[in-house]
C-alpha positions in Angstrom: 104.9 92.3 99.0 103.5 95.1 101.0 100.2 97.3 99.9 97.7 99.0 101.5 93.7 99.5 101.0 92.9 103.4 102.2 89.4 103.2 103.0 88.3 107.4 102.8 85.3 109.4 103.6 85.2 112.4 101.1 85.8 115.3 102.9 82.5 117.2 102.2 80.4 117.7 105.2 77.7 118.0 103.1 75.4 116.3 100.2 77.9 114.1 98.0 77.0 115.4 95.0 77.8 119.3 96.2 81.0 120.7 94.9 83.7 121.2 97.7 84.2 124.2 99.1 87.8 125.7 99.2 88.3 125.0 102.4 87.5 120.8 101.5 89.7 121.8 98.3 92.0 122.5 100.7 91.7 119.4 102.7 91.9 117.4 99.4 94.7 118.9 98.6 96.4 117.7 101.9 95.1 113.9 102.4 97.0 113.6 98.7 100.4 114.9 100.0 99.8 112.3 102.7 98.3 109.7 100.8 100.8 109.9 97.6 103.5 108.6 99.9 101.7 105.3 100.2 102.4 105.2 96.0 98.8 104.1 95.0 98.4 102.6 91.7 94.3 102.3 91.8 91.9 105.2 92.8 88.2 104.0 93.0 85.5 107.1 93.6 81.8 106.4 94.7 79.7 108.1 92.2 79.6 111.8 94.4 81.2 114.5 93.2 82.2 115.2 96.6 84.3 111.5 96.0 85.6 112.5 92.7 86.6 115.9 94.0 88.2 114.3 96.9 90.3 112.0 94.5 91.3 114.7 92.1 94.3 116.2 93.8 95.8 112.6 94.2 94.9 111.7 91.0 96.9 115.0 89.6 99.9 114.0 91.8 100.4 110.8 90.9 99.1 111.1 87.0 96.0 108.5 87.6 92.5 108.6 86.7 89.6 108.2 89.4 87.7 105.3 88.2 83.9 105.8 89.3 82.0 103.0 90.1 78.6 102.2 91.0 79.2 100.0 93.3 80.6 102.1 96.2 77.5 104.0 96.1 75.7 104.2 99.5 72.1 103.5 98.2 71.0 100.0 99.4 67.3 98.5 99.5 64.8 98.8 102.1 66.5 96.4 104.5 67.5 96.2 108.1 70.6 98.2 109.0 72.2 94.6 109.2 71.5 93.4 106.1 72.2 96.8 104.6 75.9 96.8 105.8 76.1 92.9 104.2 74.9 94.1 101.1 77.1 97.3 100.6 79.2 95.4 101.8 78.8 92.4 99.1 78.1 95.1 96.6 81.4 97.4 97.2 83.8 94.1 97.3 83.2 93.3 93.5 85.2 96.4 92.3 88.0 96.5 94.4 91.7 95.3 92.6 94.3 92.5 93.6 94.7 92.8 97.1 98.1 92.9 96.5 98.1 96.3 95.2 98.1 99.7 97.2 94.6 101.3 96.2 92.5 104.1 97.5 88.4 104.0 97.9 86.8 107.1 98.7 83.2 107.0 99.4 80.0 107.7 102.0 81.2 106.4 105.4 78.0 103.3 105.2 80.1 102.0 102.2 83.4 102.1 104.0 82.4 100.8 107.6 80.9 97.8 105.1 84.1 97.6 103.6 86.3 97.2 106.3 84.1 95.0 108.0 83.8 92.5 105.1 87.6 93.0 104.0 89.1 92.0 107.5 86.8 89.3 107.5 87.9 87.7 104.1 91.1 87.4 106.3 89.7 85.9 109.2 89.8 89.6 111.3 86.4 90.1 113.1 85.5 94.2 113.3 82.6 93.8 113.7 82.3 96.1 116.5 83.4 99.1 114.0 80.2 98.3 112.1 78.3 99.4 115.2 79.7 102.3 115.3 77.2 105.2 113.6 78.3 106.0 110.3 78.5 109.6 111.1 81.6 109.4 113.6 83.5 109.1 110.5 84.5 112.5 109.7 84.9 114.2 106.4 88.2 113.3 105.4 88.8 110.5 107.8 88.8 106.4 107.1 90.8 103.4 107.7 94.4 102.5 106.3 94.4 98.7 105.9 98.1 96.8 105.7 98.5 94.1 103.8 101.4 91.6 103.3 101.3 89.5 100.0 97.6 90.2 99.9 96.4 89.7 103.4 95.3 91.8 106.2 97.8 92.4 108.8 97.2 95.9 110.3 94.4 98.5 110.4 95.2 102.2 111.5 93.0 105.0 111.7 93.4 107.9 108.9 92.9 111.3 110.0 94.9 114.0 108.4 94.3 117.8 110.1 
């Protein structure tokens, strides 16, 4: 069974708890006629309103709820910026569903380089060298589409949607 795991940065360019412009309404608007066509059944929102708002047009389209969660928020203890990725990282993988369903996690780019890092490696992928990567190359918008067969890993593309 084929399913994906959207990894997506919010498309504010600002705070995450700002409301979105109309021009990142916009924007939303257009990553969910993109992103309905992958038929999610799960949308998980860092605790933004910027990842809510991001979410909402999807959520409209395909008659699902957001489901906040706590755990993809980018707030992580004084640590190094190793041990910070591991524990976002370790924090972020509790609340995501059976691999074997299509789901979409929007959040602060941190949470989502984590993410991918930690979910390829579950799956015995190293990208590791995407963690090394500055946070902030991740545009508004922008993220990671992550194919999976019966569960496991077995493709990552880029998402960018202009």
């Amino acid at each position: 069974m084929l399913s994906a795991l959207i990894l997506l940065r919010h498309v504010s360019d600002g705070a995450a708890d700002a409301p979105l412009t109309d021009a990142q309404m916009r924007r939303a608007w257009a990553l969910a006629d993109f992103l309905q066509l992958y038929n999610p059944t799960t949308l998980l929102s860092g605790p933004g309103r910027a990842c809510a708002d991001t979410l909402a047009p999807l959520a409209s389209r395909l008659d699902l709820k957001a489901a906040p969660t706590p755990d993809l928020a980018a707030d992580a203890p004084k640590l190094g910026p190793a041990h910070t990725a591991v524990w976002l990282a370790a924090r972020a993988l509790r609340c995501l569903p059976d691999p074997r369903r299509t789901s979409v996690v929007c959040a602060e780019a941190p949470v989502l380089a984590a993410l991918l890092v930690a979910v390829a490696a579950v799956d015995g992928h190293d990208l590791a060298a995407r963690a090394q990567e500055p946070a902030e190359d991740l545009p508004p918008g922008a993220g990671w589409v992550l194919h999976r067969d019966d569960g496991r890993l077995v493709d990552v593309k880029p998402l960018s949607v202009r």
